[in-house]
N, C-alpha and C positions, 0 to 999 in steps of 0.2 A: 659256852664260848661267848655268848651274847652277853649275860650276865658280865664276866670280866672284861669284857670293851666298855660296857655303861660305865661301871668303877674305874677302870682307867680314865676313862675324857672326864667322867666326876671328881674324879683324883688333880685333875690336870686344873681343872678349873678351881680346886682348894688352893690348889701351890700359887697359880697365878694370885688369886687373891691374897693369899697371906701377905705378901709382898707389898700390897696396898696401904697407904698410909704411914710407911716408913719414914715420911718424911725427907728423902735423903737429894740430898742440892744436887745439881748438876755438875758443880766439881766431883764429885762421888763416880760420874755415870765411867769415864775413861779409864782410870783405874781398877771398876769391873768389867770392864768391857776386856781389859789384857794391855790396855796400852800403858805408857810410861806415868808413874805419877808426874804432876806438875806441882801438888803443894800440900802440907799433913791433911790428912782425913781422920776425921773424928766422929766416933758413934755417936746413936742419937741421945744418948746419955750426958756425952762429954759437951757435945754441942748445948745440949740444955744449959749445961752447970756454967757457959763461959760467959763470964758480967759481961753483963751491959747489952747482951741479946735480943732483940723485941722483935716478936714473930707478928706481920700482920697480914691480912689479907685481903685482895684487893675481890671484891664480887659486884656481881651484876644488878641494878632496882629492882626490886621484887624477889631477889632471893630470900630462901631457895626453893621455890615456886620457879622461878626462873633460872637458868643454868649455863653456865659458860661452856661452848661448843670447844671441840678441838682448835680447832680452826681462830677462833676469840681469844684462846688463852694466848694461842702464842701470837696472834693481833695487841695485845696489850704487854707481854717482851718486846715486843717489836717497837712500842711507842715508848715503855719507860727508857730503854736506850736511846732512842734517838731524840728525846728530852735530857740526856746525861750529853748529849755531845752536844745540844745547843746551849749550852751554860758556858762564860766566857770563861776563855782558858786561862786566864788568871785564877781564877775564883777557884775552890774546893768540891774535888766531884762529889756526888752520892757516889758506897759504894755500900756494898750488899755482901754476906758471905754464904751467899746459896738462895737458889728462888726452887718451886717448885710448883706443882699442883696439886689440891690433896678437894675432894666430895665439891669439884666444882667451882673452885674458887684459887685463885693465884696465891701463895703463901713465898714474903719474901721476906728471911732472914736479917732484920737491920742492924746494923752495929751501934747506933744509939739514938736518942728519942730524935737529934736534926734531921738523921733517913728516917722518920716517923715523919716528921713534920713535912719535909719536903714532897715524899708519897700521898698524904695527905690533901700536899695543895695539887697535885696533879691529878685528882681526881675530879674537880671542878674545871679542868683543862680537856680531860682526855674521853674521849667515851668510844663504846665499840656499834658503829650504826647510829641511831639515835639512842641507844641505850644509855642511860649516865652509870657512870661508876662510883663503888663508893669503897672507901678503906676504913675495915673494922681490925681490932684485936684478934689472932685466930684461933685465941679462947674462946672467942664469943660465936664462934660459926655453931649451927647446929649439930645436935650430938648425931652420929651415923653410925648406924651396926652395918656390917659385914656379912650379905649372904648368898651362897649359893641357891637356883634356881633350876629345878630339873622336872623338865614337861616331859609326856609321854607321850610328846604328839612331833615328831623330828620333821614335818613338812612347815613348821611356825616357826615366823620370822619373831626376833627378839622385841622387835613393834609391837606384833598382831600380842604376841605373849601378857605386855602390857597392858594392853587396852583391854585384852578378856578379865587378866587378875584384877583389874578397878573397874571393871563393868558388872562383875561376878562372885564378888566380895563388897558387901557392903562395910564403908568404912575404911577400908583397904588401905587407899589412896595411891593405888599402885601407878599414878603418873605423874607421883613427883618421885620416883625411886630414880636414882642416879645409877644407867648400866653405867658397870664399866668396860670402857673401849677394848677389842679385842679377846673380850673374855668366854665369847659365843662358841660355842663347839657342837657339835651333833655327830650323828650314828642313824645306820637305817631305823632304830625305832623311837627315839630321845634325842632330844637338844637340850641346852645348859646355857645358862650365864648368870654372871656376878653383878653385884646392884650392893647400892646405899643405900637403906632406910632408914626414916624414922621411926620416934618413939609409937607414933600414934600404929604405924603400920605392925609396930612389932607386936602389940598389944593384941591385935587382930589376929596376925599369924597364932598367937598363942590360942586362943579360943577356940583357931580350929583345928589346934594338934600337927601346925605349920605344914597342912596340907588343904591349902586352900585350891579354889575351886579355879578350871581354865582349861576353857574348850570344852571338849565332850570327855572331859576327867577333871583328874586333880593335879595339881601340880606340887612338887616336894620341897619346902623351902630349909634348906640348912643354914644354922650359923656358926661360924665362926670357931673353934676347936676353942680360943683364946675365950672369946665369950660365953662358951657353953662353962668352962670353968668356973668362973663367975659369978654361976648361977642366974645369967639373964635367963636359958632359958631349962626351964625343967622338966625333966623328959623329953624335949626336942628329939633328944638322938635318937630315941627309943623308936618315935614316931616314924623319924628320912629312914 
């Protein structure tokens, strides 16, 4: 019975993540949620293909070493808006066809290179704390694999987890892995969560058959069903 609880909250914590990186605007959220559309929705496909799109994103100095909190992302919606309402009403607003967040970093949908430019200059305007801001391409954001994270130790905080896997693994680099929010789950003998990493991390994970070392064991690192595909990683599954 133990066994099929761990597989479940493991199961729970794949689905959540799959989900990640979809890209999908905040117009999207209402019309999943059951409420009334307000205006067409368009897969991530179609959005791609519609001219004249420029996805960019707005991130923190030092990323991504450094990482935009919950709390920061939506501090920086909160200033692009109220920069769109202090522009004279005569004049031509910015407008955007979807913002989102994706590994960290604010990604907003522009309809052509002036909402590039105008994002752009408010970045020399706007900062979160003393932090400056800076708007790049969100081609150019670093590449992030997708993976589940399953300790055998269910009394460790998704912190403590952290700080053992980069204390515990040389090379690791397990504290610039970006959790993600809400993806923590446990059981009386196991905890779980989802995280971003880098190339350099995954290379790592491979070497040691993605059960790298944490706490007084190992912990089980899975990626991604879509990645395993792929061939990033080989024999992973064999290993989790």
């Amino acid at each position: 019975m133990e066994t099929n609880n761990n597989k479940t909250n493991f199961n729970k914590v794949l689905q959540g993540l799959a989900s990640l990186g979809s890209e999908q605007p905040e117009e999207n959220k209402a019309a999943s949620a059951g409420l009334p559309k307000t205006r067409i929705r368009y897969s991530g496909a179609a959005r791609q293909a519609i001219k004249g799109m420029i996805r960019m994103a707005f991130v923190p100095e030092g990323y991504p070493e450094k990482k935009l909190g919950a709390s920061e992302v939506e501090e920086i919606r909160r200033l692009v808006r109220g920069h769109i309402l202090e522009l004279p009403e005569d004049g031509l607003a910015p407008t955007f066809t979807g913002t989102w967040e994706r590994d960290s970093a604010v990604i907003f949908n522009c309809a052509n290179q002036q909402m590039v430019d105008w994002l752009k200059s408010l970045s020399t305007v706007i900062k979160i704390g003393s932090t400056a801001l800076h708007v790049l391409p969100a081609g150019e954001l670093p590449k992030r694999h997708r993976v589940v994270v399953h300790v055998e130790e269910s009394d460790l905080a998704v912190e403590e987890a952290i700080k053992l896997l980069d204390r515990q693994n040389t090379g690791l680099g397990a504290r610039e892995w970006i959790v993600v929010r809400g993806s923590a789950s446990r059981n009386a003998k196991s905890a779980h969560f989802a995280a971003l990493i880098g190339d350099r991390s995954l290379e790592v994970l491979k070497t040691c058959g993605f059960k790298p070392f944490c706490g007084l064991g190992r912990a089980t690192v899975r990626l991604l069903d879509k990645e395993r595909k792929e061939g990033v990683t080989a024999g992973a599954s064999g290993s989790a």
